[in-house]
Structures are given as structure tokens and as C-alpha cells.
C-alpha positions in Angstrom: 27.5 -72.1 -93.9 26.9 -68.8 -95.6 24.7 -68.8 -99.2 27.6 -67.8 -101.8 25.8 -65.2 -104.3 25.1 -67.8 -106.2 23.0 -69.4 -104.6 21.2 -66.4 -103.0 20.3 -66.1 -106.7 19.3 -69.6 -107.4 17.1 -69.7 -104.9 15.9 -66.0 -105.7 14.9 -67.4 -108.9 13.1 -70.2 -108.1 11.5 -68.2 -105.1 10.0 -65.5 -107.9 9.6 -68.8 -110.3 7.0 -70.5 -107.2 5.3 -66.8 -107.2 4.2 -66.4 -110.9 2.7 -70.0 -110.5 1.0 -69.4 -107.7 -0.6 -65.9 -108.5 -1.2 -67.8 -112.2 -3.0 -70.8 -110.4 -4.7 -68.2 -107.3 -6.0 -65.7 -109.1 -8.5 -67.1 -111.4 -10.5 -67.9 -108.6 -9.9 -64.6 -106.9 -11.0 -62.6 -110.0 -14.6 -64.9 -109.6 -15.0 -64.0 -106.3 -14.4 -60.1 -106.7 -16.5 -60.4 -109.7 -19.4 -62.1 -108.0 -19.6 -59.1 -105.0 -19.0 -56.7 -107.5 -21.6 -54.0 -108.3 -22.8 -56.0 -111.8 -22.7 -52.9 -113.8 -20.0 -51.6 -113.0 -18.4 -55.1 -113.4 -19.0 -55.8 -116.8 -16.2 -52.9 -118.4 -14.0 -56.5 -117.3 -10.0 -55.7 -117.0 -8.4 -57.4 -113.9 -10.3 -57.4 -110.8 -8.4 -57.0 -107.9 -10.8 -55.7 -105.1 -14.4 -55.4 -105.8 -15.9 -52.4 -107.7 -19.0 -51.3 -105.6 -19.5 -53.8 -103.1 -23.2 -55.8 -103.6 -24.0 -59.3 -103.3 -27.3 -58.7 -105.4 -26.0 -61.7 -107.5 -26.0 -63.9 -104.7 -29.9 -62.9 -103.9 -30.9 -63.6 -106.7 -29.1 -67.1 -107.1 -30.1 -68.2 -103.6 -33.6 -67.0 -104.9 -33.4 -68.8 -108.4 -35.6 -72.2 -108.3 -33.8 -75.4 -107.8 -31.3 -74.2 -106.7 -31.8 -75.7 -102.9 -32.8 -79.0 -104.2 -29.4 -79.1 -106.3 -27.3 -78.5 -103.5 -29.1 -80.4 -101.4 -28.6 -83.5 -104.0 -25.0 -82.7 -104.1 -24.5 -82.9 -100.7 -26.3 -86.1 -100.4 -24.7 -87.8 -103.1 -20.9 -86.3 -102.1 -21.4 -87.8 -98.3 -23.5 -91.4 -99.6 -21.2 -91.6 -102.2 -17.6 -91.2 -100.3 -19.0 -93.3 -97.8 -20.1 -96.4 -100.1 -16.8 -95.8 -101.8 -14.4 -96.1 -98.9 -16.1 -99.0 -97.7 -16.2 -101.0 -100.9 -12.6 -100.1 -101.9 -11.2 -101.1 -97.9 -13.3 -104.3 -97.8 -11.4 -105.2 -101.5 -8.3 -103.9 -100.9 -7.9 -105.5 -97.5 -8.1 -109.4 -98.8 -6.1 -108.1 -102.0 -3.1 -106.9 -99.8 -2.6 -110.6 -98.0 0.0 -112.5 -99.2 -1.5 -115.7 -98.2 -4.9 -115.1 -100.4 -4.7 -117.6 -103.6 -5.1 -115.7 -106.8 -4.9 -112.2 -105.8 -2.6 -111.4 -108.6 -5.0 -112.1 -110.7 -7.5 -110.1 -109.3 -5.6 -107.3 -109.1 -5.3 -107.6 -112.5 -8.3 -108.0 -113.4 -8.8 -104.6 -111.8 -6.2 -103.0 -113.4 -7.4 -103.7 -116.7 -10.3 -101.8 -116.0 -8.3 -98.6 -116.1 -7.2 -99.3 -119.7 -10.7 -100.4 -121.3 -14.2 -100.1 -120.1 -17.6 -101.1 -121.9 -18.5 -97.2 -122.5 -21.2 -95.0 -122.3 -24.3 -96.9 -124.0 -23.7 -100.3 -122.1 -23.2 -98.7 -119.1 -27.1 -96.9 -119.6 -28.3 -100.1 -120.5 -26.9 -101.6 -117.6 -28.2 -98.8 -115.2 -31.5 -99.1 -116.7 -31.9 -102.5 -116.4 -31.4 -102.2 -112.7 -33.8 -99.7 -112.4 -31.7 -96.7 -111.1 -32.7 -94.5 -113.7 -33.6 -91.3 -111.9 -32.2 -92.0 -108.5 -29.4 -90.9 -106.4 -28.2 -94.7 -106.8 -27.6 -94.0 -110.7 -24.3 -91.6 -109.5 -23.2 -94.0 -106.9 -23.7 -97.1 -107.3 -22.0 -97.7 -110.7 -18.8 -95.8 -108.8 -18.4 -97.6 -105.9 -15.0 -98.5 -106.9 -12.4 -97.0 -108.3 -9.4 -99.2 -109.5 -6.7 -96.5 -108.8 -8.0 -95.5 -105.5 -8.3 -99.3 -104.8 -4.8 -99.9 -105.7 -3.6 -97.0 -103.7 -5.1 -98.2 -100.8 -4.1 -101.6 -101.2 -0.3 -100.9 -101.6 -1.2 -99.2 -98.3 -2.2 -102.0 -96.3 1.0 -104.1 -97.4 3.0 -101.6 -95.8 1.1 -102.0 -92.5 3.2 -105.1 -90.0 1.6 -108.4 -90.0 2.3 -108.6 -86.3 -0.8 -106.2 -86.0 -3.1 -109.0 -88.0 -1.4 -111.5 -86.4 -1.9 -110.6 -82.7 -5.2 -110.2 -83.6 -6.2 -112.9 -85.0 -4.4 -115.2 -82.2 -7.2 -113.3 -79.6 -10.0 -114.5 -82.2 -10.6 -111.6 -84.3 -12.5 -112.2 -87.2 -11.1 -110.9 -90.3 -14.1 -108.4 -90.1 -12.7 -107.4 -86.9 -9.5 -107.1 -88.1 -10.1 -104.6 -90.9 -12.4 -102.6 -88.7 -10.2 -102.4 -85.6 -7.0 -102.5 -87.0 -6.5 -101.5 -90.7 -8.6 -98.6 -90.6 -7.7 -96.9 -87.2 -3.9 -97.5 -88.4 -4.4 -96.3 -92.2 -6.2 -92.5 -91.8 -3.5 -91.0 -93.8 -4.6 -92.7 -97.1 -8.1 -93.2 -95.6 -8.4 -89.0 -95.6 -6.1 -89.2 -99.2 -8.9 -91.4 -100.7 -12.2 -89.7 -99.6 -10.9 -86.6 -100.9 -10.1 -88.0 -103.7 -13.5 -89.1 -104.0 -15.6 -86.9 -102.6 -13.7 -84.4 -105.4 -14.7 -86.6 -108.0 -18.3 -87.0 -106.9 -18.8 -83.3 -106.1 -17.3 -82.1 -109.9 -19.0 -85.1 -111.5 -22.1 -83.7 -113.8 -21.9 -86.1 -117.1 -23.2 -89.1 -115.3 -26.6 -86.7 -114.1 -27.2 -86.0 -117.5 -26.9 -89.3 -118.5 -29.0 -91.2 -116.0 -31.3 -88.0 -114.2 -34.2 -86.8 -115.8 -36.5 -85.3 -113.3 -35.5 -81.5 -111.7 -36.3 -82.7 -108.5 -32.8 -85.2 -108.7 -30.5 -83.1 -110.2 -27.0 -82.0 -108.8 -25.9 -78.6 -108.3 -23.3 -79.4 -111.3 -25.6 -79.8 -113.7 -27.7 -76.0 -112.8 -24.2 -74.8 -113.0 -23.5 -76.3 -116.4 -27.1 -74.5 -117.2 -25.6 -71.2 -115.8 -22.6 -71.7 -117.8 -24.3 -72.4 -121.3 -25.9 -68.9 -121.4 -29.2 -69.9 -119.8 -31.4 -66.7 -119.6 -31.8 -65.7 -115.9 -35.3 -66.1 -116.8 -35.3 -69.7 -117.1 -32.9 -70.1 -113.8 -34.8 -67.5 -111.7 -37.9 -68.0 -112.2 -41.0 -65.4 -114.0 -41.2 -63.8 -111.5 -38.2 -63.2 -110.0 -36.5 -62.1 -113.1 -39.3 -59.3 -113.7 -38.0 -58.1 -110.4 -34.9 -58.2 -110.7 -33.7 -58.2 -114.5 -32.5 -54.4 -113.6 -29.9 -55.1 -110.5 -27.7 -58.1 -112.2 -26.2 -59.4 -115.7 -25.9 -63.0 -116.4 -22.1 -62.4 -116.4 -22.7 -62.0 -112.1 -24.8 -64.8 -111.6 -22.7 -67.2 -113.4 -19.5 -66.0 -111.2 -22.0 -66.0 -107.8 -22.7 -69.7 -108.7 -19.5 -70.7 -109.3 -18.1 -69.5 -106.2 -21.6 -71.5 -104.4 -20.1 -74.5 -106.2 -16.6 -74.6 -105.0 -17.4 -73.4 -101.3 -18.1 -76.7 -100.1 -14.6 -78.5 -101.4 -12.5 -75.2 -100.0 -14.3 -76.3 -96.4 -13.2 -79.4 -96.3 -10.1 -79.6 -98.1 -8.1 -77.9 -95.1 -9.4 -80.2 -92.2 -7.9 -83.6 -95.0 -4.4 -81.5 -96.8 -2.1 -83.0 -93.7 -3.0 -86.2 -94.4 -3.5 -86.1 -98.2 0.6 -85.9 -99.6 1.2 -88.5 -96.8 -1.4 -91.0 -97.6 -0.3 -90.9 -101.2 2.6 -91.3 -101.0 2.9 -94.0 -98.6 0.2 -95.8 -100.3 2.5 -95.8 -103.6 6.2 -96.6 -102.5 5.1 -100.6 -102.2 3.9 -102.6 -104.7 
């Protein structure tokens, strides 16, 4: 059937509606990454920046040249791939037993859980806690007190009730332990909210910069979030670059560039991966969420 005008103009509207919003939400970030390869002096007289003005990536040589900032990244990285890891592996081994029917007292587990969401012991228990263990300083300190997460748990968990028991069942009639089960069953059928969940975590883990403040005191643990906090307080190039350095180089940047060059080193990483897990992301979600 033929649109009537009307509806050639509805969907017009909405059309032109999804544009603003998406040039609103897009160009933020584009505006960072034409500042950050913009000559710096001709940057700063600001207005909108649409293509760069005097192509140079003298911001990004002198970030890549600032001290620490290797040993951040490199601390990111290691916590964002330890971390997801430790995460999926705690939440699937609780979710699985949670989403049996036949296991006593799950509900009230589950529970349990979900009160965690509403209250929590706050910020100075959880140092003490952290301390008493002796993570202080570590990469463990940002992962460890993590490992789960009650809405990803329950996400997951209303995932595996939608999975048949004949699956579980079959296996466990060839003598599949319930080890076995999870491992070669659950998992291999569940990659939808699998994928869902590590981005969702490894999001969480990569933003995450409170927690290094908190429990990180030595330069040679800290997270790239945290040296990008630094940049964003008004920390003198000086004290990110380096003596030396900055004598060098104090001429061919402002601080205005090197903040928008290390914000655009920050969210390289997530922009990677995030195409390779968006198929399964909606999916996993949603089907994770429809049973209860």
C-alpha cells in the first residue's frame, strides 16, 4: 500500500527527530577528535570544529611521551581483561545453580542478592575491608571486591531459565557433572547474554577510576582513568610530561590539546571492541530479561 501524505510526514518527522539526536549524541565526540589533530594554536579561538584546522598530532607526541602514561594503559588493560574474565566466571558459576528450579532456597538467595542493589555497607567499610585483606595497592583491590554484580547476575540468571531442561537433562543422563554441564552446555548455548554481560563489564571496569583512588597509592598501579582525571583537573603539562619534556615542548601544544588527545587515547579501546559484541548485546538483554 502507498504512504498517504500523512504518513510520509509522520515518518519525515521522526526521521529528522532520530537526526538531531544522533548528531546531538555523535558530535561531542567528533568535536574531541578534530580538536585533538588540530594545529593547538589555531585550536584554541574554539567555535564548532568540523574538520581539523591545521592538521598536527603534536598533542598526541607529547602524550605518548608524557611519563606514566604506558604503565596506565598497561594497568587498564590488565585490569579490563582479569577483571571481565573473573566477572563472567563468578556471576555464570552463581547464576547457573540459582536458575534450577529444583535447588532449595534459591529464592532466598536471589534475594539476598537483590538487596544488595538497594543498600550496601559504603565507602569506609569497604576500605577497611580491602585493607584487612591486604589488597591495598594491588590490581586485586579493583577486582576482587567486583567480582559480582547483582544486576548482571540476575540478567544472566533469567537467561539460563529460558534455556530447555532437556539440554541439562540429556546431559546429565550421559554422566555429566554439573561442572560439565555449565561448561559444555550453558555457556556454548548462552553467547548472546555472555557477550551482553562482558561488555557490560568490561565498560564498567574500563570507566571505573573512584575505586583507584580509593585503594591505589603507588604511580606504578594506577589506571589510565585516574591520569586522565589528572589531565582533566588542570594538571600543568609539566607535572604530566615530565621536566624535561615540557621545556621542549611547552611552545608546540596547550593543555586544552592534550586533554582532548588523552581523551580520545581513553575511549579508543571500548570503540574496538564494542563492534565485534553490538549483535549480540540488544539480544542478550533482552532475552535475559523477558523471564523471571
Amino acid at each position: 500500500m502507498k504512504e498517504t501524505f500523512g504518513e510520509k510526514l509522520a515518518n519525515g518527522a521522526i526521521n529528522l527527530f532520530l537526526l538531531v539526536i544522533s548528531v546531538s549524541t555523535l558530535y561531542p565526540f567528533w568535536h574531541v577528535l578534530m580538536y585533538s589533530i588540530s594545529d593547538p594554536k589555531l585550536a584554541m579561538g574554539g567555535g564548532i570544529f568540523l574538520v581539523p584546522r591545521g592538521l598536527s598530532l603534536a598533542s598526541f607526541d607529547i602524550l605518548l611521551g608524557s611519563k606514566g602514561i604506558f604503565t596506565a594503559y598497561w594497568n587498564s588493560l590488565v585490569r579490563l581483561v582479569a577483571g571481565t574474565f573473573i566477572n563472567l566466571l563468578f556471576t555464570a558459576m552463581l547464576a547457573y545453580p540459582l536458575s534450577m528450579r529444583r535447588f532449595l532456597g534459591r529464592n532466598v538467595i536471589t534475594l539476598l542478592i537483590f538487596f544488595t542493589m538497594l543498600f550496601s555497607g559504603g565507602m569506609i567499610p569497604s576500605y577497611l575491608l580491602v585493607k584487612q585483606l591486604g589488597l591495598l595497592d594491588s590490581i586485586w583491590a579493583l577486582i576482587i571486591p567486583t567480582a559480582i554484580s547483582a544486576w548482571n547476575l540476575l540478567i544472566m540468571k533469567n537467561y539460563f531459565q529460558t534455556i530447555p531442561p532437556e539440554l541439562e537433562e540429556s546431559a546429565n543422563i550421559d554422566g555429566a557433572s554439573p561442572a560439565r554441564v555449565l561448561v559444555s552446555v550453558i555457556l556454548p548455548v548462552s553467547m548472546p547474554v555472555i557477550a551482553a554481560i562482558a561488555l557490560f563489564y568490561g565498560v564498567a571496569h574500563w570507566n571505573s577510576y573512584f575505586d583507584a583512588i580509593l585503594y591505589i597509592n603507588s604511580q606504578k598501579q594506577q589506571v589510565l582513568q585516574v591520569f586522565l582525571r589528572t589531565m582533566l583537573n588542570g594538571s600543568s603539562l609539566q607535572q604530566v610530561q615530565g621536566a624535561d619534556n615540557f621545556a621542549t615542548n611547552i611552545g608546540m601544544v596547550t593543555e586544552e590539546s592534550v586533554k582532548m588527545a588523552t581523551i580520545i587515547a581513553s575511549v579508543l579501546p571500548m570503540l574496538l571492541i564494542y563492534p565485534f559484541l553490538q549483535k549480540y548485546y540488544v539480544k542478550g538483554v533482552l532475552i535475559g530479561s523477558v523471564k523471571g
